[in-house]
Backbone as a chain_set.jsonl record, in Angstrom:
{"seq": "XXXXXXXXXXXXXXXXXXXXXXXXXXXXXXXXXXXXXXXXXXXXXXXXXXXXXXXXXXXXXXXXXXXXXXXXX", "coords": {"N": [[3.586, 40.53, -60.822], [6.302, 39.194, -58.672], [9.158, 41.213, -57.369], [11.486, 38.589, -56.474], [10.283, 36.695, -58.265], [10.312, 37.905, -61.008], [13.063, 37.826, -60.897], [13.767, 35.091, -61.004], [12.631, 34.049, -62.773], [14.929, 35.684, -65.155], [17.232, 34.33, -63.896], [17.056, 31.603, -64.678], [17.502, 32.306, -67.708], [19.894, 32.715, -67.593], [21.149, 34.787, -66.576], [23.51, 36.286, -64.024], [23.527, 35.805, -60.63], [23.674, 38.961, -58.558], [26.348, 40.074, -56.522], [25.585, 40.661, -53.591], [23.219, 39.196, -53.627], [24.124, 36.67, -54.048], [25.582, 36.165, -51.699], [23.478, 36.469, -49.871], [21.644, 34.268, -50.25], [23.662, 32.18, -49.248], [23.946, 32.555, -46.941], [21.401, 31.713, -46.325], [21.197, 29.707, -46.055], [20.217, 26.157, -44.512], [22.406, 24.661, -42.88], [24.205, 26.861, -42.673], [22.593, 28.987, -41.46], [21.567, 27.533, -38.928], [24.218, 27.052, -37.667], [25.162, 29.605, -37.499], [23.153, 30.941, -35.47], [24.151, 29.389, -33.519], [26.998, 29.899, -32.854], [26.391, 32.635, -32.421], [25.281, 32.498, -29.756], [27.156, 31.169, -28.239], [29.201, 33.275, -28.586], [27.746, 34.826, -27.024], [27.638, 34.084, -24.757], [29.981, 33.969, -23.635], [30.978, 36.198, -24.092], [29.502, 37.8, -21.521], [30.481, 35.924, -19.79], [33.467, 36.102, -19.571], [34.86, 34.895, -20.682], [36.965, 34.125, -22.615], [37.541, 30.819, -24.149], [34.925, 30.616, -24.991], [34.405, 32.402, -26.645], [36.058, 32.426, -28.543], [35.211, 29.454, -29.488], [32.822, 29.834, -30.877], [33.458, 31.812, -32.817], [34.809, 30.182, -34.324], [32.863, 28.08, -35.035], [31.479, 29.732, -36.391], [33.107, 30.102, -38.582], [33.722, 27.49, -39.823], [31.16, 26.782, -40.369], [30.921, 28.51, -42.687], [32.64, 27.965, -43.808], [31.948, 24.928, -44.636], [29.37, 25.446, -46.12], [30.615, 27.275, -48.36], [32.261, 25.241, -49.362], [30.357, 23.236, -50.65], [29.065, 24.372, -52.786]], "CA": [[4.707, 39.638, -60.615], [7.466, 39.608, -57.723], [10.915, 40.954, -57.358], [11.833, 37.43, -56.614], [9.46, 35.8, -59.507], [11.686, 38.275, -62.094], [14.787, 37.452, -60.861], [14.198, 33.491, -60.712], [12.851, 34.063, -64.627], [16.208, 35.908, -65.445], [18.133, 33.297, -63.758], [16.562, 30.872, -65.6], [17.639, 32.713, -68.891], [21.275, 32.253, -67.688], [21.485, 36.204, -66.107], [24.163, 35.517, -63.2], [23.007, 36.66, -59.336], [24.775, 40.148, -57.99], [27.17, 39.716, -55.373], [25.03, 40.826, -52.434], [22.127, 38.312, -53.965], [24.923, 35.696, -53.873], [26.005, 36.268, -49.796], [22.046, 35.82, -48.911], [21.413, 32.934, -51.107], [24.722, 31.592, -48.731], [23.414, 33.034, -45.661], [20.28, 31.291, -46.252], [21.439, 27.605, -46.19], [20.405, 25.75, -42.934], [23.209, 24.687, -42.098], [24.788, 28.328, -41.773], [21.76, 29.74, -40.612], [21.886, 27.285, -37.754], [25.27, 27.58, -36.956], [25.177, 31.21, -37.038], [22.569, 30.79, -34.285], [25.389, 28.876, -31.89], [27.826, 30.825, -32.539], [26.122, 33.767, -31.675], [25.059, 32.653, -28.317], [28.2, 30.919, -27.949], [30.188, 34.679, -28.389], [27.019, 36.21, -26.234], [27.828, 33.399, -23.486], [31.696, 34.396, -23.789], [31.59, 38.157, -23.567], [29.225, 37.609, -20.333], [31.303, 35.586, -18.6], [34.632, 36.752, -19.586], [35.927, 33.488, -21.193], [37.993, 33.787, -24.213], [37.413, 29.911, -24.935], [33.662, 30.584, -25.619], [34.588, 33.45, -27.799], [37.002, 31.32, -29.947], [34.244, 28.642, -30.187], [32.118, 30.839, -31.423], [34.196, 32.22, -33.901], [35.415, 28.637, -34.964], [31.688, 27.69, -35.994], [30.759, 30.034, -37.79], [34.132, 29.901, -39.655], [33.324, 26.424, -40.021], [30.102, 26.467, -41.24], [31.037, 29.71, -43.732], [33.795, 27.303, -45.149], [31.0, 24.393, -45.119], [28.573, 26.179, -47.196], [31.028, 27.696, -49.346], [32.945, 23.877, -50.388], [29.038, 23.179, -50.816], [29.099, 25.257, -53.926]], "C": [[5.668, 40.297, -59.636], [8.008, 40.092, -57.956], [11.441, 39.568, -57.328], [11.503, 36.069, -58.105], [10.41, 36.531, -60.541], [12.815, 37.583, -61.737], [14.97, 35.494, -61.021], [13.782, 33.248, -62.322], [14.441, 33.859, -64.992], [17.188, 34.797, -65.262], [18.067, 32.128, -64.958], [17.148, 30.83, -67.175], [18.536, 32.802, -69.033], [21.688, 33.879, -67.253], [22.178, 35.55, -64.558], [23.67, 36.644, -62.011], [24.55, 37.605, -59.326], [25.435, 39.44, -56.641], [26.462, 39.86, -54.302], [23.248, 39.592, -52.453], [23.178, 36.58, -53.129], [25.287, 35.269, -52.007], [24.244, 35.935, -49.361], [21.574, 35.076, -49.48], [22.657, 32.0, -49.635], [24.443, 31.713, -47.21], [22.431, 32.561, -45.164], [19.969, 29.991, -45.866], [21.209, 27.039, -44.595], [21.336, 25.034, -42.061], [24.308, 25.692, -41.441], [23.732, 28.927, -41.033], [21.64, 29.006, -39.124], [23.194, 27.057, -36.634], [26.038, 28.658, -36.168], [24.408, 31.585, -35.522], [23.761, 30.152, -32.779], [26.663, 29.225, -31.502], [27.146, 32.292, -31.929], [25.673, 33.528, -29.709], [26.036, 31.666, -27.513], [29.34, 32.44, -27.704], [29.461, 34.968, -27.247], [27.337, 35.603, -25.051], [29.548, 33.775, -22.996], [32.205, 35.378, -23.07], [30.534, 37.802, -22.29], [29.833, 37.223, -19.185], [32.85, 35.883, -18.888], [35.411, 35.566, -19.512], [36.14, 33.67, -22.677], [37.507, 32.633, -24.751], [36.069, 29.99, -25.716], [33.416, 31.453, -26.671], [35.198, 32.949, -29.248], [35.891, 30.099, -30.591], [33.563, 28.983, -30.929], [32.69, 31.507, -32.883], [34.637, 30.942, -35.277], [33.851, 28.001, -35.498], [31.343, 28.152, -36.442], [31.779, 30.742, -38.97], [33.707, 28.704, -40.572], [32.433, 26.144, -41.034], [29.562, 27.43, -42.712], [31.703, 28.513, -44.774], [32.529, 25.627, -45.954], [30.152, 25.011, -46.212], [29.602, 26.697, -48.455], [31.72, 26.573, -50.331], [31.327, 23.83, -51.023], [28.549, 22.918, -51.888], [29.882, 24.277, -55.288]], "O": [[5.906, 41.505, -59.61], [8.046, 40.021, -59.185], [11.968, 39.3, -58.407], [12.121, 35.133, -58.611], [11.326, 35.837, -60.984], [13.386, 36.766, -62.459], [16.01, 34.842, -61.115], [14.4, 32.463, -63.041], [15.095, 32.824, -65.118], [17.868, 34.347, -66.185], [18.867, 31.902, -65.867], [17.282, 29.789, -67.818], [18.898, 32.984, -70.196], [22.776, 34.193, -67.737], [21.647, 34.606, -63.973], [23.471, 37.845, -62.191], [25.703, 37.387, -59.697], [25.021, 38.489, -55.978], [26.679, 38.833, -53.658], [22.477, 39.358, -51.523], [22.957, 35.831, -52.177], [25.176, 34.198, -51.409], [23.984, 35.104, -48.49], [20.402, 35.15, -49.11], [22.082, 31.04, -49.122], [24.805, 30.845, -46.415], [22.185, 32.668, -43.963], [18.952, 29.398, -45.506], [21.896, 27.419, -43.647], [21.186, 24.816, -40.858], [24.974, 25.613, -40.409], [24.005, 29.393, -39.927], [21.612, 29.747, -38.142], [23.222, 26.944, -35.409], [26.795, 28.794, -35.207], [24.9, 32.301, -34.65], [23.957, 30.463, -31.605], [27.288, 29.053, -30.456], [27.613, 32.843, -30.932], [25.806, 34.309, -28.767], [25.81, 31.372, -26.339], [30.117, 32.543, -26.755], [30.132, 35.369, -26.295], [27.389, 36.376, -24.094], [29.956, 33.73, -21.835], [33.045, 35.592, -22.196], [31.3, 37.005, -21.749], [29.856, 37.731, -18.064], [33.425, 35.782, -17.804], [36.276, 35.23, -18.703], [35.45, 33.329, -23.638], [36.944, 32.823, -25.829], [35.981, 29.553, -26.863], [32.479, 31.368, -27.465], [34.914, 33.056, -30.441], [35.74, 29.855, -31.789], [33.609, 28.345, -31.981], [32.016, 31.522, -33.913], [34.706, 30.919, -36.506], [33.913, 27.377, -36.557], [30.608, 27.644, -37.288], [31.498, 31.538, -39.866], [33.409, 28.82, -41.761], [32.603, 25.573, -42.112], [28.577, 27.326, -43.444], [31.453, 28.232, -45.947], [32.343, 25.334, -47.135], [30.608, 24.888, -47.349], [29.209, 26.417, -49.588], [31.825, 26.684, -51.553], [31.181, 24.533, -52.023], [27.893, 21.936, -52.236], [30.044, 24.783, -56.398]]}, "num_chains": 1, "name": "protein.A"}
């Protein structure tokens, strides 16, 4: 049996996820995981060209889609 197959027992049995379980359970969701993607090449397009606004965008979605996922919940 897994690591994952235990732990989805346990859950099961009402044992509550660790905090660092909890952040990649949250990390995992496709709508952060694809946001995270456009922000990142929204910052990487930013710092290249030496525009602030693309840096802030960047920052602003994957605020966005942190606070998305986390109402979610």
């Amino acid at each position: 049996m897994s690591w994952t197959d235990k732990r989805i027992r346990e859950y099961r049995e009402g044992a509550e996820p660790t905090v660092l379980e909890k952040l990649a359970l949250e990390h995992g969701h496709p709508v952060n995981f694809a946001a995270s993607i456009l922000a990142l090449a929204a910052i990487g397009y930013g710092l290249w060209t030496h525009q602030g606004i693309w840096i802030g965008v960047g920052i602003a979605v994957a605020l966005l889609a942190h606070l998305y996922v986390s109402i979610k919940k």
